[in-house]
N, CA, C and O atoms as a DFTB+ gen file, in Angstrom:
728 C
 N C O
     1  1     -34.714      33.650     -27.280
     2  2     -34.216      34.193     -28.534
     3  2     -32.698      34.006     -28.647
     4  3     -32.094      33.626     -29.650
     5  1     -32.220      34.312     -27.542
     6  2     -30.604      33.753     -27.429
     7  2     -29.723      33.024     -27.578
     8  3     -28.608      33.049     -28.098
     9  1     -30.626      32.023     -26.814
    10  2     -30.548      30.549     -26.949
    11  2     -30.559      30.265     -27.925
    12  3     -29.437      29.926     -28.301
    13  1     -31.628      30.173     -28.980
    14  2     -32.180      29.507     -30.253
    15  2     -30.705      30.438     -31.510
    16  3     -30.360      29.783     -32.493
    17  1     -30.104      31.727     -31.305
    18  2     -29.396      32.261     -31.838
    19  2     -28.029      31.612     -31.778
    20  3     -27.484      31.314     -32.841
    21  1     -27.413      31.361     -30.591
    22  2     -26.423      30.603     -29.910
    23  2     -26.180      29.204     -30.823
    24  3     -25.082      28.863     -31.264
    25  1     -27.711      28.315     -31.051
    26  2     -27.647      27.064     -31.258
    27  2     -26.797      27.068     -33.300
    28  3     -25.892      26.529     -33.937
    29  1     -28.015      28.167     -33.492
    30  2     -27.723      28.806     -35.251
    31  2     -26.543      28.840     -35.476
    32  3     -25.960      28.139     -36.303
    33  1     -25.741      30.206     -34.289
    34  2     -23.998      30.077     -34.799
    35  2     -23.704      29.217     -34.954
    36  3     -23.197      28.960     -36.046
    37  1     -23.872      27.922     -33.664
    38  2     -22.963      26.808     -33.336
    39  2     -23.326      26.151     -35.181
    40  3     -22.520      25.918     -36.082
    41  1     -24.591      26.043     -35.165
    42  2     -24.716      25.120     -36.583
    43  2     -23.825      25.630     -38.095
    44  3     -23.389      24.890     -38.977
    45  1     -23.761      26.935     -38.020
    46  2     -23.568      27.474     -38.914
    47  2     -21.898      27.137     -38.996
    48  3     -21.436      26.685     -40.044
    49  1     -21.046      27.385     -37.838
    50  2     -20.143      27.315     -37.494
    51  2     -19.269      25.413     -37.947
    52  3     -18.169      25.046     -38.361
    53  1     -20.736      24.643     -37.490
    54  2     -20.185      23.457     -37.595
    55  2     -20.548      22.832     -39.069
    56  3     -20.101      21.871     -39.694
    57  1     -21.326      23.584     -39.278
    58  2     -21.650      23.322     -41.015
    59  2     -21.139      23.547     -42.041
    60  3     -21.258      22.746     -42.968
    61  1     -20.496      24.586     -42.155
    62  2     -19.743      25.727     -42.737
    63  2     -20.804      26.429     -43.645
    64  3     -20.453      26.646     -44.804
    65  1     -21.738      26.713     -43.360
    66  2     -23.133      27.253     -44.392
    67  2     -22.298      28.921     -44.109
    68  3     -21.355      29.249     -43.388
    69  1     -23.104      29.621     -44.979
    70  2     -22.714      30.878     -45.085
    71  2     -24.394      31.358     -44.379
    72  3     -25.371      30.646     -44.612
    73  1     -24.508      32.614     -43.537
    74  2     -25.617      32.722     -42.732
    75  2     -27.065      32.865     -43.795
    76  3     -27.847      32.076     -43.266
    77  1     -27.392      33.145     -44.353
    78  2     -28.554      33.370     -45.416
    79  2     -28.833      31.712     -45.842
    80  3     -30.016      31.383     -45.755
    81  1     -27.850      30.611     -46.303
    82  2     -27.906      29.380     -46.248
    83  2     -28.763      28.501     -45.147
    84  3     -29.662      27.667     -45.254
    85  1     -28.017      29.116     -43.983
    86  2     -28.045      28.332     -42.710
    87  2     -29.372      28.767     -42.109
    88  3     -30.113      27.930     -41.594
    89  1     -29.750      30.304     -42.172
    90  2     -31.145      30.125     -42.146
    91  2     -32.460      29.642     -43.018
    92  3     -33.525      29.266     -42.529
    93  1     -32.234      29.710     -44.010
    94  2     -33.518      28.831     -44.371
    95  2     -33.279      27.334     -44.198
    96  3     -34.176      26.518     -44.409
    97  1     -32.017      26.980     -43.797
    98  2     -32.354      25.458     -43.485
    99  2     -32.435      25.345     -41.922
   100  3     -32.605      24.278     -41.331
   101  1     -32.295      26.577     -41.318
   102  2     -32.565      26.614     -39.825
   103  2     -34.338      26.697     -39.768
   104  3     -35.083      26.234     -38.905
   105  1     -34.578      27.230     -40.642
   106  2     -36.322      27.100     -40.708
   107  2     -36.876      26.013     -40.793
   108  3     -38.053      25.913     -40.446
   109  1     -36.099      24.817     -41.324
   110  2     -36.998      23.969     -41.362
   111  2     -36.398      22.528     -40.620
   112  3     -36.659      21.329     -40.719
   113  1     -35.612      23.215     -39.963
   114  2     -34.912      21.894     -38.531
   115  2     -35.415      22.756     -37.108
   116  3     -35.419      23.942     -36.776
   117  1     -35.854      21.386     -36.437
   118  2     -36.017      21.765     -34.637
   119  2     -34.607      21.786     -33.742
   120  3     -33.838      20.830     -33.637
   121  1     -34.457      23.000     -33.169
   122  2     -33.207      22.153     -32.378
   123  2     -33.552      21.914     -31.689
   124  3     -34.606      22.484     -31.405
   125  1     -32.891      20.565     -30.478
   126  2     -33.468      20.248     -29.546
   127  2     -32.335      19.874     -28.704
   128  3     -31.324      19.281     -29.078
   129  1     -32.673      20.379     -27.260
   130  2     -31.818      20.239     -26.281
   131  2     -31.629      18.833     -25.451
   132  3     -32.684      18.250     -25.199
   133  1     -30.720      18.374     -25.110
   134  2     -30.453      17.501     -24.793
   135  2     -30.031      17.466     -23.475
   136  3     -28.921      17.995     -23.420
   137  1     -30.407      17.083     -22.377
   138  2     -29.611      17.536     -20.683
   139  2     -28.429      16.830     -20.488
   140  3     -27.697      17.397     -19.676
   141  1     -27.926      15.671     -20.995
   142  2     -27.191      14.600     -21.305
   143  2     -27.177      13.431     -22.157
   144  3     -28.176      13.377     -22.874
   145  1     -26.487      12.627     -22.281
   146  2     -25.720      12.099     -22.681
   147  2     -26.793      10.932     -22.587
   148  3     -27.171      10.497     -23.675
   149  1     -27.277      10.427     -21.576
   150  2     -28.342       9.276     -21.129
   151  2     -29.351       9.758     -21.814
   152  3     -29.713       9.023     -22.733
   153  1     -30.117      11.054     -21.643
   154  2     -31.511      11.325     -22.366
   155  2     -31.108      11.175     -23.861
   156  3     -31.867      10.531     -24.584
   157  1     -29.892      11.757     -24.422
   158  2     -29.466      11.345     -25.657
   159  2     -29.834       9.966     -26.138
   160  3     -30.535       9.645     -27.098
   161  1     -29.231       9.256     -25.294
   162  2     -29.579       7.950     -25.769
   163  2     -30.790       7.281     -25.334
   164  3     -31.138       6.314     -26.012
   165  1     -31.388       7.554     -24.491
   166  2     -32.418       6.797     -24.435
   167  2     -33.998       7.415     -25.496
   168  3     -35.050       6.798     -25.665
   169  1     -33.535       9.066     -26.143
   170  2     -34.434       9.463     -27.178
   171  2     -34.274       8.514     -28.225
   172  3     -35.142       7.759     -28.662
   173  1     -33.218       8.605     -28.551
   174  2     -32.432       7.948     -29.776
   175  2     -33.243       6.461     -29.938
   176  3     -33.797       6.216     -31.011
   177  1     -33.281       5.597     -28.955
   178  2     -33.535       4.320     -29.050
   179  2     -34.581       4.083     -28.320
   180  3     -34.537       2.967     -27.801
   181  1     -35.626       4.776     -28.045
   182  2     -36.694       5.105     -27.660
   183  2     -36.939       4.217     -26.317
   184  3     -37.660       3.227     -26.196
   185  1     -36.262       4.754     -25.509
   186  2     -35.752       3.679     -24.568
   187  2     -36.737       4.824     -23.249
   188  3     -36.399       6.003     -23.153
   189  1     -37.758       4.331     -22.467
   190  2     -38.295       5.402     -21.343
   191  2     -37.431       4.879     -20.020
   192  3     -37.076       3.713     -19.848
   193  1     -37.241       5.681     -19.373
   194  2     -36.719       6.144     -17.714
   195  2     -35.533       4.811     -18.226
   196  3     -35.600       3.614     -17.948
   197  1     -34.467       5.555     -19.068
   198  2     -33.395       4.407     -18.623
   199  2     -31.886       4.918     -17.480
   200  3     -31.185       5.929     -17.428
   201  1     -31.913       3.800     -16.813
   202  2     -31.243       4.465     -15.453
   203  2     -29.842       4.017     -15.689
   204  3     -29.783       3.013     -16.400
   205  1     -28.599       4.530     -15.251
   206  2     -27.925       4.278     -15.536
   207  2     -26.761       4.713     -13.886
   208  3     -26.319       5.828     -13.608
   209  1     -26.533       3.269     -13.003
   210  2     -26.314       3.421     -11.853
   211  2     -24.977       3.649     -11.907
   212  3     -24.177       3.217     -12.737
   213  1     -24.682       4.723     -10.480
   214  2     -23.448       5.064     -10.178
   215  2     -22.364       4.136      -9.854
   216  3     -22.730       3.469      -8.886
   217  1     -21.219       3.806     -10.230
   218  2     -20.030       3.429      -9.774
   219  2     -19.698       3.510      -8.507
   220  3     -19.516       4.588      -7.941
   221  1     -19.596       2.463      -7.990
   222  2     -18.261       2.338      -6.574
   223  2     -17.540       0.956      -6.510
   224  3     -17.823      -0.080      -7.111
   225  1     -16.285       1.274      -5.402
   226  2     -15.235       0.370      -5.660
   227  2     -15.508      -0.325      -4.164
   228  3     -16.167       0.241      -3.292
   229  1     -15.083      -1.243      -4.055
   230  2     -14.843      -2.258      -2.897
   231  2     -13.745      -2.643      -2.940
   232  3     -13.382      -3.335      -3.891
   233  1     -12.906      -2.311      -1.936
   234  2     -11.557      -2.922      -1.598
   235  2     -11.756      -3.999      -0.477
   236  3     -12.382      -3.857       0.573
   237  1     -11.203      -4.915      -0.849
   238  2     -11.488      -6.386       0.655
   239  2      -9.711      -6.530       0.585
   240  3      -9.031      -6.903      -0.371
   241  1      -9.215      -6.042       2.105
   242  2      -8.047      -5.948       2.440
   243  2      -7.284      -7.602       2.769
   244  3      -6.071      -7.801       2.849
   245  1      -8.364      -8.632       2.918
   246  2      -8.023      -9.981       3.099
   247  2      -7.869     -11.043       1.432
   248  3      -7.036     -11.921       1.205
   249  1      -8.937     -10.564       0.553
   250  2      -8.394     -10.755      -0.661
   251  2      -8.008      -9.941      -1.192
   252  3      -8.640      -9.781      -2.237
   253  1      -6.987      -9.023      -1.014
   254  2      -6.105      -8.439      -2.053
   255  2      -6.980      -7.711      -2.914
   256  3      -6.224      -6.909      -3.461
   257  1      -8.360      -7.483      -3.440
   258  2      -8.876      -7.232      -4.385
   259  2      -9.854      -6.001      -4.582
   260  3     -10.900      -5.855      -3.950
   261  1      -9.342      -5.096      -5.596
   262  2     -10.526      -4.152      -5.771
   263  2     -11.715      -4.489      -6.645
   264  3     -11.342      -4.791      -7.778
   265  1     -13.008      -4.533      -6.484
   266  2     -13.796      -4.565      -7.408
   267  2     -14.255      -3.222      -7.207
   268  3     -14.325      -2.462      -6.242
   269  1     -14.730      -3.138      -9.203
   270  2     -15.730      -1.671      -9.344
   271  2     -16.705      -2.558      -9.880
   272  3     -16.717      -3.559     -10.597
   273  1     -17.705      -1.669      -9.141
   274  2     -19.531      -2.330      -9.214
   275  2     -19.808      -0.964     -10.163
   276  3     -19.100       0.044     -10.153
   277  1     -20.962      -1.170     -10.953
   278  2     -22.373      -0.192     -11.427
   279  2     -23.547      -0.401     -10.864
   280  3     -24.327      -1.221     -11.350
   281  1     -23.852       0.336      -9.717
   282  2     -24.821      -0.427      -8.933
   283  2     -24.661      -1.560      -8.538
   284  3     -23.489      -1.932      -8.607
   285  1     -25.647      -2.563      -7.988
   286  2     -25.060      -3.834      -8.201
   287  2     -24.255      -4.821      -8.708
   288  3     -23.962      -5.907      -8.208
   289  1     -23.902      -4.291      -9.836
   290  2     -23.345      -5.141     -11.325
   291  2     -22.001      -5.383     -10.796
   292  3     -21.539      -4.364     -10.282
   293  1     -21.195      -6.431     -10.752
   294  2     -19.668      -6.453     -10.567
   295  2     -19.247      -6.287     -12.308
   296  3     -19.358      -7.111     -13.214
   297  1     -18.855      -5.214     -12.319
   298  2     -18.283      -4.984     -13.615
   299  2     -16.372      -5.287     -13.769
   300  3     -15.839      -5.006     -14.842
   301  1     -15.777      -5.686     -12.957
   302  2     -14.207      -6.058     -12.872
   303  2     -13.700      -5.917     -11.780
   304  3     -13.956      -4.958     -11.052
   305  1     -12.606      -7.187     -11.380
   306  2     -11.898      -6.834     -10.279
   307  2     -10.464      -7.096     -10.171
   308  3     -10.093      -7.841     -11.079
   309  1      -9.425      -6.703      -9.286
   310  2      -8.628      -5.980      -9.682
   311  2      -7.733      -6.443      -8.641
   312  3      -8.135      -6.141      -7.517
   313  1      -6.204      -7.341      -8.686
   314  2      -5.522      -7.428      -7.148
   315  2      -5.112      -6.456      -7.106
   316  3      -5.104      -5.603      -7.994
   317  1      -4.514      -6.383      -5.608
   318  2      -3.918      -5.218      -4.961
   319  2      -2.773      -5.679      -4.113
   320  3      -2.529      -6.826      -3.738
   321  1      -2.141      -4.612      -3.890
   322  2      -1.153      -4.925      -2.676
   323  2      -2.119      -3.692      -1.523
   324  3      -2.711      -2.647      -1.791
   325  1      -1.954      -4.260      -0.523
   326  2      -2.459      -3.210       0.370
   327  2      -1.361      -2.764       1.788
   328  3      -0.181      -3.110       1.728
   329  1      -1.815      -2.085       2.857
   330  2      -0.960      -1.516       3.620
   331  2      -0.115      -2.705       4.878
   332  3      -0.753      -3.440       5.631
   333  1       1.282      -2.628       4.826
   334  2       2.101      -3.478       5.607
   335  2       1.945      -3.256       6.825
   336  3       2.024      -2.058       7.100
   337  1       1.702      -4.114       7.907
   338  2       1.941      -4.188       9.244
   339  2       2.477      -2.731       9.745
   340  3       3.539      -2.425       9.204
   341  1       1.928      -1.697      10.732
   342  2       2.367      -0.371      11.003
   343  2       1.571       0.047      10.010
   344  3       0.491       0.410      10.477
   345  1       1.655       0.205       8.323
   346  2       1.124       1.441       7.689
   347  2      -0.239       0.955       7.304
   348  3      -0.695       1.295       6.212
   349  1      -1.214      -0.134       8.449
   350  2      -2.719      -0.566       7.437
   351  2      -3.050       0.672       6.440
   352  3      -2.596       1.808       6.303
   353  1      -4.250      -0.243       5.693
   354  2      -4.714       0.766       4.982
   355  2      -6.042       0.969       5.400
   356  3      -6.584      -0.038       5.855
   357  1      -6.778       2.102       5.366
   358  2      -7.933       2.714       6.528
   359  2      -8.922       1.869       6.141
   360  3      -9.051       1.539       4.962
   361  1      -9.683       1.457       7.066
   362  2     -11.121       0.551       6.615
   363  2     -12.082       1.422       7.166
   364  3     -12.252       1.937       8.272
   365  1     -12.961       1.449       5.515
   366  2     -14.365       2.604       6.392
   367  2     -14.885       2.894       4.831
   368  3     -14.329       2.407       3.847
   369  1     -16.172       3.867       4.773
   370  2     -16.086       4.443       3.465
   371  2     -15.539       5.699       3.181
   372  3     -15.231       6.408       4.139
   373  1     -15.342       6.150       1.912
   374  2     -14.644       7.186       1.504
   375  2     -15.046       7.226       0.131
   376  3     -15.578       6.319      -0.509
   377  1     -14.731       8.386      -0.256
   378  2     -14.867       9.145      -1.705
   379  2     -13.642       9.469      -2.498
   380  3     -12.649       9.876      -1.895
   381  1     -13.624       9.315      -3.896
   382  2     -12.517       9.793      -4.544
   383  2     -12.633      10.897      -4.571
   384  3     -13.581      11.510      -5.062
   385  1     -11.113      11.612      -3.729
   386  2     -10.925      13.111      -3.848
   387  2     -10.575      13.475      -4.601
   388  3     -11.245      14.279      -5.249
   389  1      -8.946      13.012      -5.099
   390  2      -7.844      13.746      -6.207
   391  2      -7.813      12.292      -7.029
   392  3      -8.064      11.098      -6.870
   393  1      -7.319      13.258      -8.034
   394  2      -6.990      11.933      -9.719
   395  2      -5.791      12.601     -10.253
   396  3      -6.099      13.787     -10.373
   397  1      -4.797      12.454     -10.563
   398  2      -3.605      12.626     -11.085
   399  2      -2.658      12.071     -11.694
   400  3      -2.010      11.163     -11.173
   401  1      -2.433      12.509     -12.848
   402  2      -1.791      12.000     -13.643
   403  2      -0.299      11.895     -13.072
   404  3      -0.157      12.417     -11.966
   405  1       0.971      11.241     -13.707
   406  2       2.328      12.038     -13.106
   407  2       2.756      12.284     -12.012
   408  3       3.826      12.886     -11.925
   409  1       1.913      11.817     -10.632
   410  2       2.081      12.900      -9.066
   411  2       3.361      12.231      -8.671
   412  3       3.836      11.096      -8.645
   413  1       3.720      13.537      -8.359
   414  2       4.761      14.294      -7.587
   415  2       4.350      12.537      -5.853
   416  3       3.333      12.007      -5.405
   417  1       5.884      12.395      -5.583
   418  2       5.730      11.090      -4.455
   419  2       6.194      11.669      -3.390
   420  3       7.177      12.364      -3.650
   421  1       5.775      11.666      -1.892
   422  2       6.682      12.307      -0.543
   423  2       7.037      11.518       0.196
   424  3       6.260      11.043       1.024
   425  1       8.742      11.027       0.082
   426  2       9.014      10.366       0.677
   427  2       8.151      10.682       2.486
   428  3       8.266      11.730       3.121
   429  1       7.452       9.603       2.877
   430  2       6.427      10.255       4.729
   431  2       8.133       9.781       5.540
   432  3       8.211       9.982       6.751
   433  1       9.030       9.351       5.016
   434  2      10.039       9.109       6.478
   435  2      10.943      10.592       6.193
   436  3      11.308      11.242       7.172
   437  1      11.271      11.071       4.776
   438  2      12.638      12.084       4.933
   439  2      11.676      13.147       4.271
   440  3      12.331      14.189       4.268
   441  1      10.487      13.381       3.730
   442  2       9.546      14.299       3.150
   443  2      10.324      14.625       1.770
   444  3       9.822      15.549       1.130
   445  1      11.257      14.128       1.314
   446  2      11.780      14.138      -0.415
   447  2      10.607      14.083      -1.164
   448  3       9.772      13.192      -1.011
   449  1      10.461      15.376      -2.303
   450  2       9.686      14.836      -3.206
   451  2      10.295      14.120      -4.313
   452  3      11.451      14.437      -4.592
   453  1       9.611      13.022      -5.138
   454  2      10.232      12.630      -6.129
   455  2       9.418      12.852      -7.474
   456  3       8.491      12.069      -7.681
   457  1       9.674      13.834      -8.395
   458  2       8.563      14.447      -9.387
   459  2       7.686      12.885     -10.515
   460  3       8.043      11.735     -10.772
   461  1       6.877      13.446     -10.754
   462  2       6.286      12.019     -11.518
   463  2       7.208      12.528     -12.713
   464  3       7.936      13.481     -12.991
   465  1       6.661      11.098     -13.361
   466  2       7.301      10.887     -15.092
   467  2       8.957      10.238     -14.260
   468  3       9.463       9.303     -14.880
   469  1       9.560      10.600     -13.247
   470  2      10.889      10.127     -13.141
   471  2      11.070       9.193     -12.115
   472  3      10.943       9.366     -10.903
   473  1      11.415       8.073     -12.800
   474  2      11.896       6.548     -12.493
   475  2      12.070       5.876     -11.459
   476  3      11.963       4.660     -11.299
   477  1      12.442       6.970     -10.484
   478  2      12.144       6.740      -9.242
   479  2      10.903       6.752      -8.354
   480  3      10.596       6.092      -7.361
   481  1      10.167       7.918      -9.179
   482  2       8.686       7.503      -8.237
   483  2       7.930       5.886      -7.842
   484  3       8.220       5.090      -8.735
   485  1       7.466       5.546      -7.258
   486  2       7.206       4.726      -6.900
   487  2       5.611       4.615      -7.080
   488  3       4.973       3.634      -6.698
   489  1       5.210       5.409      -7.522
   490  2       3.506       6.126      -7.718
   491  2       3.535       4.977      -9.433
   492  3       2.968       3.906      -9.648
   493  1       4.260       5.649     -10.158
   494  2       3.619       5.247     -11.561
   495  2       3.059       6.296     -11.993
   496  3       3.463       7.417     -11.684
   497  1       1.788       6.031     -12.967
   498  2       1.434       7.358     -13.640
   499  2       0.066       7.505     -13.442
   500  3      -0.656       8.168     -14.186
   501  1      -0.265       6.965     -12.561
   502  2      -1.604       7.549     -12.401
   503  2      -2.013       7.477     -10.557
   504  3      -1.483       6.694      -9.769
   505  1      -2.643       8.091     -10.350
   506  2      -2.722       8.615      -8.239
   507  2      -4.715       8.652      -8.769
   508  3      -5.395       9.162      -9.660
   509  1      -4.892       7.919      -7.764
   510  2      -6.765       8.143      -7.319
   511  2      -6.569       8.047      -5.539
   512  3      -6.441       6.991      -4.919
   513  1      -6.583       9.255      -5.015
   514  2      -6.416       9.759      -4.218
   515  2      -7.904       9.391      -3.049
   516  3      -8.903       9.996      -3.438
   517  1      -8.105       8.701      -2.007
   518  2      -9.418       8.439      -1.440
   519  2      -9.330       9.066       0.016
   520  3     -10.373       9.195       0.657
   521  1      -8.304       9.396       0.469
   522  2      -8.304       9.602       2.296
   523  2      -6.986      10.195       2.275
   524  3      -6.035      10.094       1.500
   525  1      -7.209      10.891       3.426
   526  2      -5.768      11.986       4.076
   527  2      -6.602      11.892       5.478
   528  3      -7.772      11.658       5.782
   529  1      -5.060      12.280       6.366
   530  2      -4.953      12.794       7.938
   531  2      -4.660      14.074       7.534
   532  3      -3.995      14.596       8.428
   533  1      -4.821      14.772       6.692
   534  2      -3.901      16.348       6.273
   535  2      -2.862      16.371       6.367
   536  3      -2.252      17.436       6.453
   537  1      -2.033      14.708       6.393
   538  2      -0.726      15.265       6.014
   539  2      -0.162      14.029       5.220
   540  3       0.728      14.170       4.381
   541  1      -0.707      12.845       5.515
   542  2      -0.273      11.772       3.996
   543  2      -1.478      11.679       3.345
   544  3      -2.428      12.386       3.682
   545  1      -1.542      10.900       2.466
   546  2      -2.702      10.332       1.669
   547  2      -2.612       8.997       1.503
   548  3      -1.530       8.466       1.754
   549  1      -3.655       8.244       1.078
   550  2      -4.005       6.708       0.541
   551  2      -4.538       6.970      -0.856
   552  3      -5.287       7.904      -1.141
   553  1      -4.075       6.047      -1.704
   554  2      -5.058       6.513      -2.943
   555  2      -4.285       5.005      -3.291
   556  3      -3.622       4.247      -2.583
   557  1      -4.835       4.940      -5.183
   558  2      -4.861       3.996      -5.556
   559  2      -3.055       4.286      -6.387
   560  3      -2.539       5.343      -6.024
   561  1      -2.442       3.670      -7.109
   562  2      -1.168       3.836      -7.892
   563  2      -1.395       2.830      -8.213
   564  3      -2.173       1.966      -7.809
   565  1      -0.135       2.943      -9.615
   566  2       0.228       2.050     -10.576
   567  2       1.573       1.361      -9.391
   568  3       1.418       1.609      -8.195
   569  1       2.898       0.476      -9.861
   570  2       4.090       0.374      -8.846
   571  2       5.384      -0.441      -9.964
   572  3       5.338      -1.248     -10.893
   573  1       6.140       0.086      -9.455
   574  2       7.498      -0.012     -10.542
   575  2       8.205      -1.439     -10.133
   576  3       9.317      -1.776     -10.541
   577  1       7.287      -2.307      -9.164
   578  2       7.378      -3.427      -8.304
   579  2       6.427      -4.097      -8.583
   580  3       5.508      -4.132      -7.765
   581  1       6.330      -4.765      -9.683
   582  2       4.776      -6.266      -9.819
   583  2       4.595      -6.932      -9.289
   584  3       3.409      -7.222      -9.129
   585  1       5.690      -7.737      -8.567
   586  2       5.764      -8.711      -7.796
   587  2       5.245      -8.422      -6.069
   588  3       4.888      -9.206      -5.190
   589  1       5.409      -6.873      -6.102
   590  2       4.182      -6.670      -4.574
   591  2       2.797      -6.826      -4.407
   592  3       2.155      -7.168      -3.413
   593  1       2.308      -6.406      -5.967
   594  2       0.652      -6.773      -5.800
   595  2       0.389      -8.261      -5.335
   596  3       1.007      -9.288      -5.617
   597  1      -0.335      -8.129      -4.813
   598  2      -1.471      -9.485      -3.573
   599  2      -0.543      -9.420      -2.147
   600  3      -0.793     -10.259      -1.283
   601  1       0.345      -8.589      -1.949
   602  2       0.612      -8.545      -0.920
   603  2       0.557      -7.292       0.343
   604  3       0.236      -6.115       0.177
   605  1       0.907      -7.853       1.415
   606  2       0.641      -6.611       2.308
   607  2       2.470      -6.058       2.230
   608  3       3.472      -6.599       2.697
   609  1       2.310      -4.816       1.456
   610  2       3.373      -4.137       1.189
   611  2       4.023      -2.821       0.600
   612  3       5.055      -2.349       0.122
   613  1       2.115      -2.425       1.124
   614  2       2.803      -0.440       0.976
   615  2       2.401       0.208       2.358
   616  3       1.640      -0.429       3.087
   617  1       2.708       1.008       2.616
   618  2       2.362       2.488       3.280
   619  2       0.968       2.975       3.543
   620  3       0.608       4.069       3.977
   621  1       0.247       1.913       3.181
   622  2      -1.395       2.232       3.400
   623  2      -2.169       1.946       1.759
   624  3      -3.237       1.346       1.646
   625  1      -1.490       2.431       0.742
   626  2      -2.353       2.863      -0.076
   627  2      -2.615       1.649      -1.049
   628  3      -2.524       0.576      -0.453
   629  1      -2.864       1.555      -2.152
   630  2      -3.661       0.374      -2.496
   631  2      -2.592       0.233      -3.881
   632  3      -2.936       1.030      -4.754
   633  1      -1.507      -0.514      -4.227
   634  2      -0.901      -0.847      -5.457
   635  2      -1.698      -1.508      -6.320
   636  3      -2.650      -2.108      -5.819
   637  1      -1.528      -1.562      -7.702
   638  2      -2.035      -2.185      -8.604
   639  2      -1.161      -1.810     -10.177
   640  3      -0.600      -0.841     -10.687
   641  1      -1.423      -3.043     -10.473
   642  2      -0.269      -3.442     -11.752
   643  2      -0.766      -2.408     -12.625
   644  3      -1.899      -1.936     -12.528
   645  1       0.134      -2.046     -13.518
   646  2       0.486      -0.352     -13.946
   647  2      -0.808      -0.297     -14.956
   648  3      -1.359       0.793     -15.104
   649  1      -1.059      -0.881     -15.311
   650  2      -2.622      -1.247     -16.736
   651  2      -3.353      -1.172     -16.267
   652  3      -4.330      -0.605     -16.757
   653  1      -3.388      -1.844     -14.622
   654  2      -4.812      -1.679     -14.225
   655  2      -5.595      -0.306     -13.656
   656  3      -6.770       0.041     -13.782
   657  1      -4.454       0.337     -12.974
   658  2      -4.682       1.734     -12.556
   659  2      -4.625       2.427     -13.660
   660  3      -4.593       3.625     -13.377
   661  1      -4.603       2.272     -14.589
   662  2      -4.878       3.157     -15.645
   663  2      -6.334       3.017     -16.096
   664  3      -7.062       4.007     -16.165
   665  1      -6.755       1.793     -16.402
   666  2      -8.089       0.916     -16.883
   667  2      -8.696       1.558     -15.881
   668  3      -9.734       2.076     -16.295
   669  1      -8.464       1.795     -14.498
   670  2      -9.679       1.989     -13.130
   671  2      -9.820       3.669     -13.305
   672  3     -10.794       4.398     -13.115
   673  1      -8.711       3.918     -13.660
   674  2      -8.186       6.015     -13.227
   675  2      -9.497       6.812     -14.889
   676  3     -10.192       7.827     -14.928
   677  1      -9.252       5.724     -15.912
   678  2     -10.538       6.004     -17.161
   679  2     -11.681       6.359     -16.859
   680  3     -12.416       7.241     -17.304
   681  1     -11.881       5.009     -15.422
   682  2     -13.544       4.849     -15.558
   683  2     -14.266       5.409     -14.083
   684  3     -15.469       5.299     -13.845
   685  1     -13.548       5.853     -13.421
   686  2     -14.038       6.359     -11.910
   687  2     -13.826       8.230     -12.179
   688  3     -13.358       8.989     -13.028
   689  1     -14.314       8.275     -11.229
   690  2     -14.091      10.098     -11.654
   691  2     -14.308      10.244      -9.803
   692  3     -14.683       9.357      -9.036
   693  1     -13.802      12.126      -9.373
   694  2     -14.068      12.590      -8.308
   695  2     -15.112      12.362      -7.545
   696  3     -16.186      12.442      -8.141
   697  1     -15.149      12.162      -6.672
   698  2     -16.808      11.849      -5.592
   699  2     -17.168      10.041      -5.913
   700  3     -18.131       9.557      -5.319
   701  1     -16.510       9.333      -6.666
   702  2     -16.450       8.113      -6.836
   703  2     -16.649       7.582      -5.537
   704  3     -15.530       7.882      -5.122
   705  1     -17.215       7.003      -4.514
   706  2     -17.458       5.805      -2.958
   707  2     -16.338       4.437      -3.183
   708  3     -16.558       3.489      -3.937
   709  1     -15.404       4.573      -2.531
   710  2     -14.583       3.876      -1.907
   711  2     -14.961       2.952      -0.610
   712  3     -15.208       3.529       0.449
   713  1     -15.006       1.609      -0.676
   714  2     -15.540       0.992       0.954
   715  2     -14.290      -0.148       0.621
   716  3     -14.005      -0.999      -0.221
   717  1     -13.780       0.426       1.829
   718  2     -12.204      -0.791       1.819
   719  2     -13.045      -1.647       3.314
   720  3     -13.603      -0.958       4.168
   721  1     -13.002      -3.238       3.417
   722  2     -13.447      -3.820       4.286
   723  2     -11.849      -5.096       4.727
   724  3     -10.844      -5.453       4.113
   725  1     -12.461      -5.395       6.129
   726  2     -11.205      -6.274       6.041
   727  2     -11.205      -7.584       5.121
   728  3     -10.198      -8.289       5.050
């Protein structure tokens, strides 16, 4: 009864009907629940069991390159600069932890922070965060340096030209599978 009351406000609300309106035309519409976004569409276009596979990224530390898959599918790939002699970058799998817009940079030699949005960060504007020791991190960044991507020339973490970490930071979300290989 709640439910079905809940759905009425919302209609009434998004309709602008006045309530005496909104019920007799609530009498003669079904509402119907939707669990997502996929059952949405696959009612819609009468589409049965359509699957729609999870995202993960592959980093290959010898070509420079991130690809993001959909399941199998290579849907784009992406150079990188990856970690310099002393700072590799970790090979193994992993999950996207943190996503951040703006992040705050720590200098790991003098622990300076340098706040995002200001010119000096070295981050850019977007952080996809995949691995920590609990006290640095690896993640993905944009870099205020173009000319480093395809090379071995950060601190571990994975550079990429400022468009592209933005294009990747859109379409991946938290718990995203990370497999960096050599």
């Amino acid at each position: 009864m709640f439910k079905q009351l809940d759905k009425l406000l919302v209609f009434i609300c998004v309709s602008g009907l006045n309530f005496n309106s909104a019920m007799l035309l609530a009498s003669e519409i079904r509402l119907t629940s939707h669990t997502s976004t996929n059952n949405l569409v696959s009612q819609t276009n009468n589409i049965n069991n359509l699957i729609i596979q999870p995202l993960h990224l592959e980093i290959s530390i010898r070509n420079r390159r991130v690809t993001l898959y959909r399941g199998k599918t290579r849907i784009k790939s992406y150079p990188i600069a990856v970690g310099r002699q002393g700072w590799d970058s970790p090979i193994g799998t992993f999950r996207v932890r943190t996503m951040l817009e703006n992040p705050t940079w720590i200098n790991p030699f003098t622990g300076k922070a340098i706040a995002g949005g200001d010119p000096e960060n070295p981050l850019g504007k977007y952080w996809i965060g995949f691995w920590t020791n609990g006290k640095n991190w690896v993640g993905f960044h944009g870099t205020p340096n173009p000319d480093s991507v395809g090379k071995a020339a950060s601190h571990g973490c994975i550079r990429m030209y400022n468009n592209d970490v933005k294009e990747l930071f859109d379409q991946v979300s938290l718990g995203t599978p990370v497999t960096v290989v050599r």
